[in-house]
N, C-alpha and C positions, 0 to 999 in steps of 0.2 A: 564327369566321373565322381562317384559319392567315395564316402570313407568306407565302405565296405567294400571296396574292388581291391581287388590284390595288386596294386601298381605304384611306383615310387617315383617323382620326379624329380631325385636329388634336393628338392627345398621342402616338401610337405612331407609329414607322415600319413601315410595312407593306411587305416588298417583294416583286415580282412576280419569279418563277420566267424563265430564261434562253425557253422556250420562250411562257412571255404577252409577255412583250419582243417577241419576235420571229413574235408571235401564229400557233404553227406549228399549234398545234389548231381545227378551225373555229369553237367554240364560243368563241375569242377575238378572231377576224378582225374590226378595228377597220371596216374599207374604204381607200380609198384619201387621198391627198393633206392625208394628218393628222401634224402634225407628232409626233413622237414620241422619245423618250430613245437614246440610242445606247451611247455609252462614259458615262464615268465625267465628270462637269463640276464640278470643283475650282477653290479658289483658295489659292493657299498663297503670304503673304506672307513665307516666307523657307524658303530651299532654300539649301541650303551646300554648295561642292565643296570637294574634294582638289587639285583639279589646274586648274582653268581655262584653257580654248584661248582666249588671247592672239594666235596668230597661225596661222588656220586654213588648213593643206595639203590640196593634191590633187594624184594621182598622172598630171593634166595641170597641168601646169607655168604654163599661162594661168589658171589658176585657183586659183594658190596667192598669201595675202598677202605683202605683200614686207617690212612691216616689223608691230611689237606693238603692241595697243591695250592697257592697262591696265585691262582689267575689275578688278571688284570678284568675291571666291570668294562672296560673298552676293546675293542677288539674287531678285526677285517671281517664281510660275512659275504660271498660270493655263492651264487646257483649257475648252472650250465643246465636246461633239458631238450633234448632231440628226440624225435622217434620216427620213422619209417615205418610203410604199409609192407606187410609180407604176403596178403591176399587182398583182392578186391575183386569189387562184387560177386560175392557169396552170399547165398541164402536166398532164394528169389533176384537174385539180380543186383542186392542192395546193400549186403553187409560188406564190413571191410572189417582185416584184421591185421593190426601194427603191434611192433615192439618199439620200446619206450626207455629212456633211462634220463635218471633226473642225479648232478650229484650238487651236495648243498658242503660249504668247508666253511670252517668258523676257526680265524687265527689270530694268535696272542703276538700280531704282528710288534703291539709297542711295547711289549716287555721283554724285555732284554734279560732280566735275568732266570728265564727259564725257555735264553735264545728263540722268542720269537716262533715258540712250537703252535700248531694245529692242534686247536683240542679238542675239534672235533670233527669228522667227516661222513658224513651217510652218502650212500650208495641205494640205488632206488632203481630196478631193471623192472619194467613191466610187459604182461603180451595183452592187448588189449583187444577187444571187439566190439564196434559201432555200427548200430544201424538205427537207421532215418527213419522217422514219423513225420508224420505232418498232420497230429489230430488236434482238431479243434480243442481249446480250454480255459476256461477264464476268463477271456477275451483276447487269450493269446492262441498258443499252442506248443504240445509237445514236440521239440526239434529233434529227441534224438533215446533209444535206453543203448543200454551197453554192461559188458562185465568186463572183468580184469583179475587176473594173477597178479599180485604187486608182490617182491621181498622186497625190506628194507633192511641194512645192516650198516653198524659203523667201522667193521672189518677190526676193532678193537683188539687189544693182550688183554689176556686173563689176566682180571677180575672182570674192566670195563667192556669186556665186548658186550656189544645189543644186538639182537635182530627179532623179526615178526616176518611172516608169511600173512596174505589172506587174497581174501574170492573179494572184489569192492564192484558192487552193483552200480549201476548211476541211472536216473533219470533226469532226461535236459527239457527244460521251461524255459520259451522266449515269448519277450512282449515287450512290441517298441525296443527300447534302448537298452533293455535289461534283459538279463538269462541266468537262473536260476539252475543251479544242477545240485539234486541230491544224490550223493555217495553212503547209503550206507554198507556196511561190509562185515565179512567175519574171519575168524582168525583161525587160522588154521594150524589145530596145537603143534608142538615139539616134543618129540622125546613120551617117557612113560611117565613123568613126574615132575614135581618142581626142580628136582636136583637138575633137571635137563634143559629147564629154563631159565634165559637168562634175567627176563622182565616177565615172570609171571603175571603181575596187575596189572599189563600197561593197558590194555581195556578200560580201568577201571578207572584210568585216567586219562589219557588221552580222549577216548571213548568209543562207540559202536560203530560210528560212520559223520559224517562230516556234510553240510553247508556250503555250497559257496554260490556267493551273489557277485557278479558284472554289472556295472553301471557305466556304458559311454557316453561323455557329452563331447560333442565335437572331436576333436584330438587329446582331450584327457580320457584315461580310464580309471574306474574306482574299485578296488574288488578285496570281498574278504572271504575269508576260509573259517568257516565255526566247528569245531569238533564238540560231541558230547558223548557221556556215557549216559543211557536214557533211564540209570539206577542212581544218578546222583548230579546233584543241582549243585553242587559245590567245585565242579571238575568239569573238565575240559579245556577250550582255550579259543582263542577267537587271536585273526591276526586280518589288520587293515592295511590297505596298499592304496596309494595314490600313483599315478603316473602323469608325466606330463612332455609337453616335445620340449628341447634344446635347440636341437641343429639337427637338421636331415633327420636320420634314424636312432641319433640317440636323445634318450630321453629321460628325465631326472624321475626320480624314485624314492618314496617317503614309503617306510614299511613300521607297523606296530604291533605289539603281540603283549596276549595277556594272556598267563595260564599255564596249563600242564603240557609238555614233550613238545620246546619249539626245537630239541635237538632228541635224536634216542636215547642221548643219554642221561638228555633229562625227563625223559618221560615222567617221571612223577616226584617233579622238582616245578614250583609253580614259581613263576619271574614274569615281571613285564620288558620289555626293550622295543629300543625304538632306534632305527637307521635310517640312512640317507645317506644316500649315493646313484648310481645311472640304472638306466636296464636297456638293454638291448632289443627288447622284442614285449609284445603288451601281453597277456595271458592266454 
């Protein structure tokens, strides 16, 4: 049995290949309305920044705080993501299409004097559509394009609410041990003006669309996520992940980030931080 088969024997982590995830081969197609793994589902009871946003701006003025909270730079950082197929094979026989929800919560678990609040939580519901290649490239080959509806919102009170809509494209590149998926995307405005947005630049920083590289060696996984905006070399953000096994299926978890919007409501608040704690499931 290799690491790519979807099988568990209570002592080894076994993990299933980007395309059984995403069961692009027929010979993997689950059916429909099955819950199933999506992103990475972590728990990392302490994450340290650099810099902490105390009092979070937006480049609408109704939507900037007016005075500082006192976070703590330490703080809990937890992801959960699922998604199920709601159609398969369509389009020739081959496409599938799933909903998705990813939510990420970030808690001022060790400060006590502003009781250990949540400061912040996004919500992330996707409908997504994948279909399978198999064309030669590089001396790999394209495994997969796809689109997607994504909102993201931190369900926030005025002033701090965020959200963004957009269309995110992807193309998937494997070869050997690595897969390569580029996400770029566009944003689908709000409203008839800035008065109607909450994060009018976050384009601007955050950026266009996004990077991400997988690297498996054995039963570790390596993988980062790069955003840019492709108008400016001083923005974006890059976030590195190490995994590794423990025991059975849980497995220890080293995450790092540099840059713009590792939360929404930081989107254009630039910090580095670094955590460590488990994850439950590889990417």
């Amino acid at each position: 049995m290799t690491y790519g088969q979807a099988a568990f024997n209570g002592k080894d982590i076994i993990y299933q290949t980007y395309s059984q995830r995403w069961e692009l081969d027929s010979i993997d197609k689950m059916g429909t309305f099955r819950l199933a793994l999506y992103k990475s589902n972590y728990f990392t009871p302490t994450r340290v920044t650099n810099n902490v946003n105390k009092m979070p701006q937006s480049e609408n003025p109704l939507y900037s705080a007016t005075e500082p909270v006192n976070y703590d730079d330490v703080e809990l950082e937890f992801q959960f993501s699922l998604k199920s197929k709601v159609l398969q094979s369509i389009i020739n026989g081959k496409g599938d299409l799933w909903i998705a929800y990813t939510q990420v919560a970030h808690g001022q678990i060790y400060n006590a004097d502003l009781s250990r609040v949540f400061r912040e939580i996004n919500y992330e519901p996707e409908l997504i559509f994948k279909y399978p290649l198999k064309a030669n490239f590089f001396n790999g080959y394209l495994e997969s394009i796809g689109v997607a509806f994504n909102h993201q919102s931190n369900g926030g009170n005025f002033p701090l609410s965020r959200s963004w809509s957009r269309i995110i494209f992807d193309v998937t590149y494997k070869k050997d041990n690595w897969v390569i998926s580029l996400r770029p995307w566009v944003r689908i405005n709000e409203g008839d003006g800035i008065e109607d947005d909450e994060n009018p630049a976050i384009t601007s920083y955050i950026g266009d669309g996004e990077l991400n590289v997988f690297y498996t060696y054995k039963r570790q996984q390596f993988y980062s996520v790069i955003t840019h905006p492709f108008t400016r070399l001083d923005r974006g953000s890059i976030q590195l992940n190490y995994i590794f096994p423990i025991k059975g299926l849980l497995r220890g978890h080293v995450q790092a980030f540099s840059g713009y919007g590792e939360t929404l409501i930081d989107y254009n608040y630039n910090q580095t931080t670094v955590g460590v704690g488990v994850s439950f499931t590889n990417w």
